[in-house]
PDB file of N, CA, C and O in Angstrom:
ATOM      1  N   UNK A   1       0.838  -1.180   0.000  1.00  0.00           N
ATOM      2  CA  UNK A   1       0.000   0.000   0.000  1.00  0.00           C
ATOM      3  C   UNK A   1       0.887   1.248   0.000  1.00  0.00           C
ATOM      4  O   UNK A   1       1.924   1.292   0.662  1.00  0.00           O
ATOM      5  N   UNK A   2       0.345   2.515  -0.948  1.00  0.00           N
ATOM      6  CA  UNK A   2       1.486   3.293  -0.883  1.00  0.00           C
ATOM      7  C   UNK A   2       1.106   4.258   0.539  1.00  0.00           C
ATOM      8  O   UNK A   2       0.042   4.134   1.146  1.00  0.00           O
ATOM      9  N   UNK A   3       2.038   5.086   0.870  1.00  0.00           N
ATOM     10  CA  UNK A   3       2.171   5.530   1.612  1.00  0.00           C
ATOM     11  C   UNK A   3       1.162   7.586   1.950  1.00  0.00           C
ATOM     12  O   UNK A   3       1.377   8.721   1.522  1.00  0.00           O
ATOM     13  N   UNK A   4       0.447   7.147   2.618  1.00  0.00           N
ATOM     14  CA  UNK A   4      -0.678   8.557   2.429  1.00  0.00           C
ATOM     15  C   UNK A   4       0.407   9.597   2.855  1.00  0.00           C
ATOM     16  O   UNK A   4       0.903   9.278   3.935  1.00  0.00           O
ATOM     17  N   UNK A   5       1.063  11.063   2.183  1.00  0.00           N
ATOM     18  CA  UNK A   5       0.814  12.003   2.641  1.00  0.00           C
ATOM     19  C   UNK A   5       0.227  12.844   3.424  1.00  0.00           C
ATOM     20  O   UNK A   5      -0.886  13.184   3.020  1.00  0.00           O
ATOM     21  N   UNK A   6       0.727  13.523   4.857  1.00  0.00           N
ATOM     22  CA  UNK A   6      -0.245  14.615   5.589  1.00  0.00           C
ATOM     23  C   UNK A   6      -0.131  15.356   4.858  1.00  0.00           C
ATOM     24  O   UNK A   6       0.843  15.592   4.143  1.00  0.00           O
ATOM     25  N   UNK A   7      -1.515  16.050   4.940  1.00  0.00           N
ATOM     26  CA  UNK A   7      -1.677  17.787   4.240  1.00  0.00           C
ATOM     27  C   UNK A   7      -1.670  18.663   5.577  1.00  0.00           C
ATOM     28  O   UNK A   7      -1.316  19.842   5.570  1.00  0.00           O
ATOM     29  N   UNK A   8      -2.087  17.994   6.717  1.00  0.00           N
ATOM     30  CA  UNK A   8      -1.992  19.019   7.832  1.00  0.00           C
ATOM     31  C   UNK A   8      -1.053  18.331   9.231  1.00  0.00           C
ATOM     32  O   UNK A   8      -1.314  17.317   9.878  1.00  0.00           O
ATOM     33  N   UNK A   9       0.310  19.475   9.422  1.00  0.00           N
ATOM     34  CA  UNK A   9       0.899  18.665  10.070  1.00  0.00           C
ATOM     35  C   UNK A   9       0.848  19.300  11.701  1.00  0.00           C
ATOM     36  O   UNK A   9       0.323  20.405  11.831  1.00  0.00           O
ATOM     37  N   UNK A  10       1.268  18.762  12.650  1.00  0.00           N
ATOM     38  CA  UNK A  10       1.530  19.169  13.955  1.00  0.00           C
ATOM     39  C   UNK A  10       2.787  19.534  14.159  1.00  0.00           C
ATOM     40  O   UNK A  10       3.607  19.020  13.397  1.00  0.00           O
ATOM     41  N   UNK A  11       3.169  20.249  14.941  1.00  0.00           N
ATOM     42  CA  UNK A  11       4.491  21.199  15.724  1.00  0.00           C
ATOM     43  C   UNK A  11       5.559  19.960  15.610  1.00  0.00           C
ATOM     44  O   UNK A  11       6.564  19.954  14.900  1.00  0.00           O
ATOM     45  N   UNK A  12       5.105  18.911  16.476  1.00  0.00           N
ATOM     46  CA  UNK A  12       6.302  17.889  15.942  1.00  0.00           C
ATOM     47  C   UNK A  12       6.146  17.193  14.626  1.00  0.00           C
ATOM     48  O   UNK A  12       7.211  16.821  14.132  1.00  0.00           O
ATOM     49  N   UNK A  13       5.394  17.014  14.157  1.00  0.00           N
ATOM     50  CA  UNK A  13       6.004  16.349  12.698  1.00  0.00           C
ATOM     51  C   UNK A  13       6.509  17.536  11.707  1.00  0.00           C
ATOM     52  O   UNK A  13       7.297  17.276  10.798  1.00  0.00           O
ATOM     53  N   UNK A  14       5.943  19.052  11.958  1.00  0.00           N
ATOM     54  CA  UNK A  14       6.565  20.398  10.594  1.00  0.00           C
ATOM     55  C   UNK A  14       8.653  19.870  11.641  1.00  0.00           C
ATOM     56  O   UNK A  14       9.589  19.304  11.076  1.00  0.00           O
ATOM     57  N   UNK A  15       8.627  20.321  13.019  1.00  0.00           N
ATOM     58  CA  UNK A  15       9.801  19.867  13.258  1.00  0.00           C
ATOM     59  C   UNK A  15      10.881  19.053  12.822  1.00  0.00           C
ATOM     60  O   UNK A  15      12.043  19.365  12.563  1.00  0.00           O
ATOM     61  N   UNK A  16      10.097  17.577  12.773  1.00  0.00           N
ATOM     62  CA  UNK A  16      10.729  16.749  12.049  1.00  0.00           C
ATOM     63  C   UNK A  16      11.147  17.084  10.986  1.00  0.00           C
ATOM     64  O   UNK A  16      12.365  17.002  10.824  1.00  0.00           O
ATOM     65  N   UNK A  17      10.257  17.609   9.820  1.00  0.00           N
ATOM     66  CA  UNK A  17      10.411  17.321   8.565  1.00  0.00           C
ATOM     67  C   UNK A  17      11.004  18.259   8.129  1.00  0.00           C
ATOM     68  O   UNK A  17      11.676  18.107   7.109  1.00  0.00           O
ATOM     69  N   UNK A  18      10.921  19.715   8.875  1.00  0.00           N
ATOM     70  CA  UNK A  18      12.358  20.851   8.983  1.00  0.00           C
ATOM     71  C   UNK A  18      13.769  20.658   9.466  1.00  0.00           C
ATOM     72  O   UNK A  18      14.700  21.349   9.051  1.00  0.00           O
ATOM     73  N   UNK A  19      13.922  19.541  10.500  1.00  0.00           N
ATOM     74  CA  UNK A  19      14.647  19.385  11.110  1.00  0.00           C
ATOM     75  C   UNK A  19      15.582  20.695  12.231  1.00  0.00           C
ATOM     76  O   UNK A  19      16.771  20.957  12.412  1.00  0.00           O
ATOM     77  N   UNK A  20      14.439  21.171  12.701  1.00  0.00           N
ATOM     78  CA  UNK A  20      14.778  21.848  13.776  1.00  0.00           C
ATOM     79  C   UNK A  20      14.265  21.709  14.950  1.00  0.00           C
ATOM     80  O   UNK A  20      13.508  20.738  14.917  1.00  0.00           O
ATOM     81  N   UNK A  21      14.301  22.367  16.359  1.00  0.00           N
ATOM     82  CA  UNK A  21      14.126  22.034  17.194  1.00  0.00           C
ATOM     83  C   UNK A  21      12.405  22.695  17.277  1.00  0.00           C
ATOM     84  O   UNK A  21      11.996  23.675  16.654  1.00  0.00           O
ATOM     85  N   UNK A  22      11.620  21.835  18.222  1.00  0.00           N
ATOM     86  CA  UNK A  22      10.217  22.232  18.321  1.00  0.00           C
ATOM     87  C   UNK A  22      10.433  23.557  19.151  1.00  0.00           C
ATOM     88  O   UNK A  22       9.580  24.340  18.734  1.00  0.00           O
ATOM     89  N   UNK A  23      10.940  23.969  19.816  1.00  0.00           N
ATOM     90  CA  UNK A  23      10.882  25.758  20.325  1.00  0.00           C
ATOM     91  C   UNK A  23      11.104  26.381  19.534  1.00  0.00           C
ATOM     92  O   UNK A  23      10.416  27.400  19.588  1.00  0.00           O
ATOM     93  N   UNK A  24      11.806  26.352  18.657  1.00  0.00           N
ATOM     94  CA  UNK A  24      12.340  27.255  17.645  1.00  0.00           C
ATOM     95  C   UNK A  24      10.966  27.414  16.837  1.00  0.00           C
ATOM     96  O   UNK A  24      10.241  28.405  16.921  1.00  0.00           O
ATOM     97  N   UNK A  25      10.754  26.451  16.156  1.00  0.00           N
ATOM     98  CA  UNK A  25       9.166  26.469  15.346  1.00  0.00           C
ATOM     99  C   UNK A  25       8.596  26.912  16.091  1.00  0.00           C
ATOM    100  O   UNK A  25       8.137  27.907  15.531  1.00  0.00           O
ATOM    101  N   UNK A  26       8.059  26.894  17.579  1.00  0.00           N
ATOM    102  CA  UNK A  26       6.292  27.611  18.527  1.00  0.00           C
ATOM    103  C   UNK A  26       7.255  28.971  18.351  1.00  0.00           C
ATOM    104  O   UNK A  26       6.573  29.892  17.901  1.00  0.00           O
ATOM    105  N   UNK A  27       8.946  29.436  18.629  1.00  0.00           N
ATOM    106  CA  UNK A  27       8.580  30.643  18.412  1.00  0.00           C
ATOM    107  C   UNK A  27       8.629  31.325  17.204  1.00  0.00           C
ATOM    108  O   UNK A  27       8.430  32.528  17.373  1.00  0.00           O
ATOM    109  N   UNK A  28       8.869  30.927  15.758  1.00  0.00           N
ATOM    110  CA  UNK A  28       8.624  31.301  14.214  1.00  0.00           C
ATOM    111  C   UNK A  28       7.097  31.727  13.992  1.00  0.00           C
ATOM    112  O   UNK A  28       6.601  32.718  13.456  1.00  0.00           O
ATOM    113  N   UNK A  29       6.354  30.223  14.815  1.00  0.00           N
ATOM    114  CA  UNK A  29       4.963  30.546  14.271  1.00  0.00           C
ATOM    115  C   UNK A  29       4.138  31.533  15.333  1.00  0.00           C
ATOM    116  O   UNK A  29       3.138  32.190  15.047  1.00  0.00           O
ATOM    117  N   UNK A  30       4.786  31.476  16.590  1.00  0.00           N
ATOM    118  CA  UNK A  30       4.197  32.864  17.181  1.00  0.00           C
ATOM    119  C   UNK A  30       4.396  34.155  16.529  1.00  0.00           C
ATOM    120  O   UNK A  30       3.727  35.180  16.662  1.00  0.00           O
ATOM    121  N   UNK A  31       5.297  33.967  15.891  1.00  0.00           N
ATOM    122  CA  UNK A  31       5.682  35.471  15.600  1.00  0.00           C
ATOM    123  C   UNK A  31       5.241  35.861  14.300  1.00  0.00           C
ATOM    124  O   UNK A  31       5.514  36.874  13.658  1.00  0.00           O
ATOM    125  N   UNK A  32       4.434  34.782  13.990  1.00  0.00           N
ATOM    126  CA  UNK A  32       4.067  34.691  12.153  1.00  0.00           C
ATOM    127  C   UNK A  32       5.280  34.436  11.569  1.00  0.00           C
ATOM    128  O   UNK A  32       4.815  34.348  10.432  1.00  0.00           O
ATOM    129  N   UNK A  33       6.532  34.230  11.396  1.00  0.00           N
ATOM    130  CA  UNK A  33       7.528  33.764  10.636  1.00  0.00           C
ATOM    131  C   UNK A  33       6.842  32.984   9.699  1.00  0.00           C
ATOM    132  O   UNK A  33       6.766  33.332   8.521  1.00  0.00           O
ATOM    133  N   UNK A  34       6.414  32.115  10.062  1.00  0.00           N
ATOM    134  CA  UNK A  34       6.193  30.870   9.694  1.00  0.00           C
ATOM    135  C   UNK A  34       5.134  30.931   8.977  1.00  0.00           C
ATOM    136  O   UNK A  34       4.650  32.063   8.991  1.00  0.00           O
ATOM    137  N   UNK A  35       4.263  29.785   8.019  1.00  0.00           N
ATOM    138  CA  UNK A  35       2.660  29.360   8.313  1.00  0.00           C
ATOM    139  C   UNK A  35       2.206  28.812   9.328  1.00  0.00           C
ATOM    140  O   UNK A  35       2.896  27.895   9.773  1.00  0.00           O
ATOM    141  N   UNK A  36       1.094  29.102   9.961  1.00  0.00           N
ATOM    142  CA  UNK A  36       0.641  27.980  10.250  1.00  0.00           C
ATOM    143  C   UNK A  36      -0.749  28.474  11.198  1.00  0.00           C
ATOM    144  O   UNK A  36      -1.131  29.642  11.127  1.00  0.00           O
ATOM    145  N   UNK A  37      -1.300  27.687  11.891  1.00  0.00           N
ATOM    146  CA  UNK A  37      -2.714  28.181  12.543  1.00  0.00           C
ATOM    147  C   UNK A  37      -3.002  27.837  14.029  1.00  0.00           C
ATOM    148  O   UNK A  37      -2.894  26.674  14.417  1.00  0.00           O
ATOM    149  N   UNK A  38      -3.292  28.632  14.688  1.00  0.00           N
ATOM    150  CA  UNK A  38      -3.311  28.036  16.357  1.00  0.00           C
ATOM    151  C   UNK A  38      -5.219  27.353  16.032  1.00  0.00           C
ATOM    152  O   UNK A  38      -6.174  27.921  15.501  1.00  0.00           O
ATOM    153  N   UNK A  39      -5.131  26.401  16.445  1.00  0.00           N
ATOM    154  CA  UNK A  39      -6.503  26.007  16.574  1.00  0.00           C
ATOM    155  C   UNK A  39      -6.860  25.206  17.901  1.00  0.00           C
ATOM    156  O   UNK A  39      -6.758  23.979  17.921  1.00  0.00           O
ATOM    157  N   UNK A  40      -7.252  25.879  18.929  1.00  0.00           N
ATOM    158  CA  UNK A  40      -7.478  25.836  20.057  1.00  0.00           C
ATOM    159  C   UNK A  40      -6.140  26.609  20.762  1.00  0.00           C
ATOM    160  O   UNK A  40      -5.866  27.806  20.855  1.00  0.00           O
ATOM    161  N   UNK A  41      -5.193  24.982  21.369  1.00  0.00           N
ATOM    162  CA  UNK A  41      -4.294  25.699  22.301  1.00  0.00           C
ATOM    163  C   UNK A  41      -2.899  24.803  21.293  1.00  0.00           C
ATOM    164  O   UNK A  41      -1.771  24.506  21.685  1.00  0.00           O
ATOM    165  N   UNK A  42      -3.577  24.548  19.837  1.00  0.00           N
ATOM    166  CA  UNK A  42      -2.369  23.508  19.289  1.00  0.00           C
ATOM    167  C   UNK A  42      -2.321  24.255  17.650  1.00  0.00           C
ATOM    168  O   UNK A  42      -3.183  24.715  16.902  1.00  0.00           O
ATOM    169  N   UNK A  43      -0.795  24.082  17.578  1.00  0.00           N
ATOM    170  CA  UNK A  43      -0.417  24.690  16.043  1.00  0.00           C
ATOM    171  C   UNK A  43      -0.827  24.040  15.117  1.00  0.00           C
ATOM    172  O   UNK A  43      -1.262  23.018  15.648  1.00  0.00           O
ATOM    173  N   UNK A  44      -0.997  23.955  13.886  1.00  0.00           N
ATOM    174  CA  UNK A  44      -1.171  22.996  12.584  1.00  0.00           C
ATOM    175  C   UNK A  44      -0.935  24.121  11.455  1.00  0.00           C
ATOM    176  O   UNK A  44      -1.075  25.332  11.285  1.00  0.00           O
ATOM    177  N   UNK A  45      -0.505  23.004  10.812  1.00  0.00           N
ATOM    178  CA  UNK A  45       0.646  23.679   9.448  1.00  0.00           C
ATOM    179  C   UNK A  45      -0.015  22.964   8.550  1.00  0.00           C
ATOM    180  O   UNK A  45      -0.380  21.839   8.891  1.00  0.00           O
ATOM    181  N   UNK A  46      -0.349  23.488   7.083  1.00  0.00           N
ATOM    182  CA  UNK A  46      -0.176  23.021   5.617  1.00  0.00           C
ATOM    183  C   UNK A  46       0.893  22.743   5.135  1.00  0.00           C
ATOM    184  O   UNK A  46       1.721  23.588   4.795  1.00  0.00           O
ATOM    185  N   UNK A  47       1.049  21.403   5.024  1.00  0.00           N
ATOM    186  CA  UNK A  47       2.274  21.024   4.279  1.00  0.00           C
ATOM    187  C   UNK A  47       2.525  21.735   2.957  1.00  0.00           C
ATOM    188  O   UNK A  47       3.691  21.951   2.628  1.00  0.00           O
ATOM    189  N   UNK A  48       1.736  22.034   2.344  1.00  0.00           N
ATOM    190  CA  UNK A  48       1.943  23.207   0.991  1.00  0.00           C
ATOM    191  C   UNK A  48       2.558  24.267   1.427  1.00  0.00           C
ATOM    192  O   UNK A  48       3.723  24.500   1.105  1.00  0.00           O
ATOM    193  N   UNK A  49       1.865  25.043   2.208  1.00  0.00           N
ATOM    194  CA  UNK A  49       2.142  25.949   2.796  1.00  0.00           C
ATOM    195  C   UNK A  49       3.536  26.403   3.398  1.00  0.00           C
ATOM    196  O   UNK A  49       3.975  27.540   3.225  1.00  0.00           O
ATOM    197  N   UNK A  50       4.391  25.127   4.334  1.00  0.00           N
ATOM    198  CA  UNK A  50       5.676  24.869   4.917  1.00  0.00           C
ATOM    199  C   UNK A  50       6.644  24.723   3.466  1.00  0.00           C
ATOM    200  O   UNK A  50       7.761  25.208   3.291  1.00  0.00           O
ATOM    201  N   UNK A  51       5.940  24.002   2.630  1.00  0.00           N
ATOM    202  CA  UNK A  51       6.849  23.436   1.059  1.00  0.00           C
ATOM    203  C   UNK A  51       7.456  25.115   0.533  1.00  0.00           C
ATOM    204  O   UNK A  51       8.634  25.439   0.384  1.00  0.00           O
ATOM    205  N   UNK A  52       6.140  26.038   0.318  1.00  0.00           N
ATOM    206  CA  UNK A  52       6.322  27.444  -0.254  1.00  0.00           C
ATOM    207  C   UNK A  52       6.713  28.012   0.338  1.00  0.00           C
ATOM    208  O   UNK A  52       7.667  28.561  -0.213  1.00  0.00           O
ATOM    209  N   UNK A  53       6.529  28.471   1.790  1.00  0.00           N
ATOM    210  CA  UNK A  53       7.522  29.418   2.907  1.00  0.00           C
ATOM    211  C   UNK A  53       9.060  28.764   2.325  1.00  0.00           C
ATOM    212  O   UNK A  53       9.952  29.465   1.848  1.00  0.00           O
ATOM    213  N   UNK A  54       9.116  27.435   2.471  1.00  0.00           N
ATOM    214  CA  UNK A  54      10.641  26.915   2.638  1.00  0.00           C
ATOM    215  C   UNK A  54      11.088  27.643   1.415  1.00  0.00           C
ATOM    216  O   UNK A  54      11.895  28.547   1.626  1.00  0.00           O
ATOM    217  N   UNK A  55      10.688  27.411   0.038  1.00  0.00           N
ATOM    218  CA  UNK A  55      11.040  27.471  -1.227  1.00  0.00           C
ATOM    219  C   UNK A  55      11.677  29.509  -1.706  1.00  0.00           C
ATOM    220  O   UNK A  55      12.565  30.053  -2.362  1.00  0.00           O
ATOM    221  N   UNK A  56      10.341  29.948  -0.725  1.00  0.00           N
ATOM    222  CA  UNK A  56      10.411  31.176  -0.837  1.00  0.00           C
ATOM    223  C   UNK A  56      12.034  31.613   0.010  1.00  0.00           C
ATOM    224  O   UNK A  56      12.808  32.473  -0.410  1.00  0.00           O
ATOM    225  N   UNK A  57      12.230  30.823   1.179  1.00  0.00           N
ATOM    226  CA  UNK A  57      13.407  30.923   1.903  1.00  0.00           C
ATOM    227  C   UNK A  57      14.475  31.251   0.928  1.00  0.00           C
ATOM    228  O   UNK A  57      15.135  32.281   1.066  1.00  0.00           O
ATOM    229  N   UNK A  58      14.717  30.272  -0.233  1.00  0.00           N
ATOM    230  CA  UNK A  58      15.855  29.750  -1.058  1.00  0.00           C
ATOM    231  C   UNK A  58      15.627  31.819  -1.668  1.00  0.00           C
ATOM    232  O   UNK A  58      16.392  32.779  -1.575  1.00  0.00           O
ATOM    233  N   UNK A  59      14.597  31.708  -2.086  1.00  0.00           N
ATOM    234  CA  UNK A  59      14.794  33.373  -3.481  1.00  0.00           C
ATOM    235  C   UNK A  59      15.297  34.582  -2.453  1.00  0.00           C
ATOM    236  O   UNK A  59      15.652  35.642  -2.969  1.00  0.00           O
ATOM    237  N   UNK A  60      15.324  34.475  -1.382  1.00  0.00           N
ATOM    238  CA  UNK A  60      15.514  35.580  -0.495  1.00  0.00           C
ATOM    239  C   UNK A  60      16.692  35.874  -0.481  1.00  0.00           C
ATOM    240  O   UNK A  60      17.375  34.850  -0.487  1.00  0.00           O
ATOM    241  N   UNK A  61      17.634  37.327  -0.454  1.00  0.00           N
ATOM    242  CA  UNK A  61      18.665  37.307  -0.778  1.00  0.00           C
ATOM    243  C   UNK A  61      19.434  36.849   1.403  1.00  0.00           C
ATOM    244  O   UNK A  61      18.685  36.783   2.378  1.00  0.00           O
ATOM    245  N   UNK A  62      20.683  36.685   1.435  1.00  0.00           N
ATOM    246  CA  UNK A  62      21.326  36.400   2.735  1.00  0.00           C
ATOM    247  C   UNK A  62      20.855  37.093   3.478  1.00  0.00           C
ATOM    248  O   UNK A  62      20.133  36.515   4.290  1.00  0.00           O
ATOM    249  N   UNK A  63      20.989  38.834   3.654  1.00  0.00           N
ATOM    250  CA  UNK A  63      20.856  39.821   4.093  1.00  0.00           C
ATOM    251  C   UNK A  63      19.767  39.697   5.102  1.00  0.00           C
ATOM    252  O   UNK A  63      19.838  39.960   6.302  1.00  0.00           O
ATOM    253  N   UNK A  64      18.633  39.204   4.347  1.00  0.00           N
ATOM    254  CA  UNK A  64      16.952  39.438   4.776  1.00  0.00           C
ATOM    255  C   UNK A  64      16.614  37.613   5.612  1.00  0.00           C
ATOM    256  O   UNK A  64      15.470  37.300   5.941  1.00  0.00           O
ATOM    257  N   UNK A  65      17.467  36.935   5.756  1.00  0.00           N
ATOM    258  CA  UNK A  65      17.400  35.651   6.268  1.00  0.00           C
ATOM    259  C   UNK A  65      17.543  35.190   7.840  1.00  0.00           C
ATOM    260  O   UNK A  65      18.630  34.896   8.336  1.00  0.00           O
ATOM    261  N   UNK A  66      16.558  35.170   8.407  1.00  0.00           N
ATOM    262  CA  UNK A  66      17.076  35.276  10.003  1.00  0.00           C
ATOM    263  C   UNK A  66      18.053  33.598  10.374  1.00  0.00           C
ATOM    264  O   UNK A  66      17.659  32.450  10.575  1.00  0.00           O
ATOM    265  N   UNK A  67      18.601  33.848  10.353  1.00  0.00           N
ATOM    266  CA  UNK A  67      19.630  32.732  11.034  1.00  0.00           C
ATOM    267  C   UNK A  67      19.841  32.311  12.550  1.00  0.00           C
ATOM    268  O   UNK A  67      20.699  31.461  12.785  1.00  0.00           O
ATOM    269  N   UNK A  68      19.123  32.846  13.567  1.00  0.00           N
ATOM    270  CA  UNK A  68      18.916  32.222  14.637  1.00  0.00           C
ATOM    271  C   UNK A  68      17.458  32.215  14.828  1.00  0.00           C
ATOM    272  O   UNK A  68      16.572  33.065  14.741  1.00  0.00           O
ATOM    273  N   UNK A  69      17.502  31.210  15.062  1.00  0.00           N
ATOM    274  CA  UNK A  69      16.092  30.187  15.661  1.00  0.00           C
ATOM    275  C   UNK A  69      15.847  29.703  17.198  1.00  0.00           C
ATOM    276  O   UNK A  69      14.796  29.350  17.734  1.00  0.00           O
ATOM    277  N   UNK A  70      17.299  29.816  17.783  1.00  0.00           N
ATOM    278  CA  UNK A  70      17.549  29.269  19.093  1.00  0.00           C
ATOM    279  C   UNK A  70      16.714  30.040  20.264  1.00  0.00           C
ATOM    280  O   UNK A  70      16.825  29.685  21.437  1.00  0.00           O
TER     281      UNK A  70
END
């Protein structure tokens, strides 16, 4: 059986699949950095959404790139 794709992910699996640490992501997406949606007291992300932020990352020149996450 092939394997289903999420379209909507949680704080730890966008983590995973960014490979950064889960604080770093609650504070990107607090701050709107990020996509994503508080729905209740829990984040959820569009995997489209994480795909195009990321992609958009790459066209951005160095300058405009925040490099700490910590």
């Amino acid at each position: 059986m092939a394997e289903q794709t999420i379209e909507v992910m949680t704080i730890r699996e966008v983590s995973t699949y960014l490979r950064i640490p889960q604080s770093s992501l609650y504070k990107l997406a607090q701050e709107g950095k990020i996509p994503g949606k508080k729905v209740g007291r829990h984040w959820r992300f569009h995997r489209a959404a994480i795909d195009d932020w990321l992609k958009g990352l790459a066209t951005e020149t160095p300058d405009k790139i925040e490099t700490s996450y910590a």
